[in-house]
MARMI-436539 format. One line per field, with one value per atom (N, C-alpha, C): residue number from 1; residue in three letters; atom name; z, y, x. Coordinates in steps of 0.1 Angstrom, whole numbers, padded with zeros to 4 digits, always signed. Each point is the difference from the previous one (the first is absolute). Layout:
N
n	NUM	...
res	ala	...
atom	CA	...
up	Z	...
north	Y	...
east	X	...
REM end
This chain:
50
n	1	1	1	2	2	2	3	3	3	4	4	4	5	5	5	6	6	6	7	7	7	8	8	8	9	9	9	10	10	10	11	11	11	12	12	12	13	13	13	14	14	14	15	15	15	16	16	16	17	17	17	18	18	18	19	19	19	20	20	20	21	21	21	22	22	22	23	23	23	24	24	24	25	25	25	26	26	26	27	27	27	28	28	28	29	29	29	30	30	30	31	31	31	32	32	32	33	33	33	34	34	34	35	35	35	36	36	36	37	37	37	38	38	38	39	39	39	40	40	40	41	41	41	42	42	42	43	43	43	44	44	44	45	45	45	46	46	46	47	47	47	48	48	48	49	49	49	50	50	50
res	unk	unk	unk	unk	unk	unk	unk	unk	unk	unk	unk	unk	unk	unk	unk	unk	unk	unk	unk	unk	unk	unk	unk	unk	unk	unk	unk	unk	unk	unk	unk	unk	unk	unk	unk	unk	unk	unk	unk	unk	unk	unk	unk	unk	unk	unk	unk	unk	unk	unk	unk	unk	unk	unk	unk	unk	unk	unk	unk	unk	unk	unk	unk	unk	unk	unk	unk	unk	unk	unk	unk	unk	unk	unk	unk	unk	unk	unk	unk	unk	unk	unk	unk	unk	unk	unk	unk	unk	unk	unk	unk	unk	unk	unk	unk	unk	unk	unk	unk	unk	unk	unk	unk	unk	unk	unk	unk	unk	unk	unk	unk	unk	unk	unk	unk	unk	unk	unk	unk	unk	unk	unk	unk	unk	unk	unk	unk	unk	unk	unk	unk	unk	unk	unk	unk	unk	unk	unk	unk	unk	unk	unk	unk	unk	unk	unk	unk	unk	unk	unk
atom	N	CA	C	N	CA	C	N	CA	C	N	CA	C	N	CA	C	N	CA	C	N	CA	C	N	CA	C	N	CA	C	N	CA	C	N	CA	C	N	CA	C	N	CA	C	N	CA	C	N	CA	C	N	CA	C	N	CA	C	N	CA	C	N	CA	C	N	CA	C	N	CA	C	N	CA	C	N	CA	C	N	CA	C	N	CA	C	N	CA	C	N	CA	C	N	CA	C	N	CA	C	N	CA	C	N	CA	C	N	CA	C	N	CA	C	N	CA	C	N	CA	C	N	CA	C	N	CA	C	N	CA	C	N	CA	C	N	CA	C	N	CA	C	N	CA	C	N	CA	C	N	CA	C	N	CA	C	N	CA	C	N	CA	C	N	CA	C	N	CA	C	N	CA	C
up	-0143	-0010	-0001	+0010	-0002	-0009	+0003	-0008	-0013	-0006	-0016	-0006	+0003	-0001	-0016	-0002	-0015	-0009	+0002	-0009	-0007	+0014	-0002	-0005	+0000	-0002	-0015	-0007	-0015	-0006	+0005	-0009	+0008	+0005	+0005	+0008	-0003	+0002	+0008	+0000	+0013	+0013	+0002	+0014	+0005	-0004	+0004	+0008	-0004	+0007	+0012	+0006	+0012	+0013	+0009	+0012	+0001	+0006	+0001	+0016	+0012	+0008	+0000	-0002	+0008	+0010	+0008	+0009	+0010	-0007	+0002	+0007	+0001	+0005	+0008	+0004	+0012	+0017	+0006	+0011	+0014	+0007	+0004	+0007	+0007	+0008	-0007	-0010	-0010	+0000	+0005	+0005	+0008	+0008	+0014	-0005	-0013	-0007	-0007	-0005	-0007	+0004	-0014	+0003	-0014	+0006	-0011	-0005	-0017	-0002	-0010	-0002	-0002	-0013	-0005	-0011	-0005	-0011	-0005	-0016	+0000	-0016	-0011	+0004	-0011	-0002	+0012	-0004	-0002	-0009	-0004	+0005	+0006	+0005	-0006	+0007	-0012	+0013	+0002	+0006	+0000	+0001	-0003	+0008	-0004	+0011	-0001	+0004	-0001	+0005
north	+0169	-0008	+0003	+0002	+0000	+0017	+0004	+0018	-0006	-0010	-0003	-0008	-0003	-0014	+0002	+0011	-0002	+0001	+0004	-0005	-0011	-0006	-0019	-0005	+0007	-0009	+0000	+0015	+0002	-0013	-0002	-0008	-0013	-0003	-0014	-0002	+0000	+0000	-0009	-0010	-0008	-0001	+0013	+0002	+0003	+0008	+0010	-0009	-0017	-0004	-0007	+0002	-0005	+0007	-0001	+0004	+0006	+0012	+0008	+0009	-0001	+0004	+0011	+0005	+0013	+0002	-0009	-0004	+0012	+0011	+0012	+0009	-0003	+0009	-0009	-0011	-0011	+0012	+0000	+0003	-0008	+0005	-0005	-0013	+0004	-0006	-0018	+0002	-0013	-0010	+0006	-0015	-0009	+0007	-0012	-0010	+0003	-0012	-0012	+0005	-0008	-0011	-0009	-0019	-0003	-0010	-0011	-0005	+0002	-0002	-0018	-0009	-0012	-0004	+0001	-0003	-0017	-0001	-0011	+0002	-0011	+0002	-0001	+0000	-0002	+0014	+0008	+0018	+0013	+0006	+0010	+0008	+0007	+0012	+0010	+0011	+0015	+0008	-0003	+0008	+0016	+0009	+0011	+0005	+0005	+0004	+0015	+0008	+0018	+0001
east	+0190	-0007	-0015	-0007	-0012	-0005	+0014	-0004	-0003	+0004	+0002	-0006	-0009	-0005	-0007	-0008	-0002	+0010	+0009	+0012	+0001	+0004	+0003	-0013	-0015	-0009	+0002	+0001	-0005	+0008	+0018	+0007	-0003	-0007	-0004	-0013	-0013	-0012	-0005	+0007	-0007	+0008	+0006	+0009	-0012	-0010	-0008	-0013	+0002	-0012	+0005	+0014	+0008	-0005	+0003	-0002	+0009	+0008	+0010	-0003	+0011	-0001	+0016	+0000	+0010	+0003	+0009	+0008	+0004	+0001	+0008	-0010	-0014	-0009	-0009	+0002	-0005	+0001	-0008	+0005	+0009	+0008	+0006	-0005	-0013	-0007	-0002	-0002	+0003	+0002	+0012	+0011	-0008	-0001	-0009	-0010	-0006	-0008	+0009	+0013	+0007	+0000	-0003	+0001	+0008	+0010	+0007	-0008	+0005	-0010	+0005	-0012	+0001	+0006	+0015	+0001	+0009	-0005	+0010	+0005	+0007	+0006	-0013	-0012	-0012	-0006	+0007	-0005	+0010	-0004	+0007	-0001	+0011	+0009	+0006	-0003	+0009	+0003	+0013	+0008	+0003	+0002	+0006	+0015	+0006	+0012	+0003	+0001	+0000	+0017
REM end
């Protein structure tokens, strides 16, 4: 996803002011910072599944 990103921007222009991390190129070491993070039904979520 992140190879592509001007693609999606040209046909949709305010993807481009999101924050976007690339999951796929995190280093392993990573993990060990990982926190739950605080959500409720008043915040939106975007899942992905591969």
């Amino acid at each position: 996803m992140a190879a592509f990103p001007n693609m999606w921007f040209s046909d949709a222009p305010n993807l481009a002011a999101l924050h976007w991390l690339a999951t796929d190129t995190l280093p392993h070491e990573a993990a060990e910072d990982w926190q739950a993070a605080s959500l409720n039904r008043e915040k939106l979520v975007f899942l992905q599944y591969k």
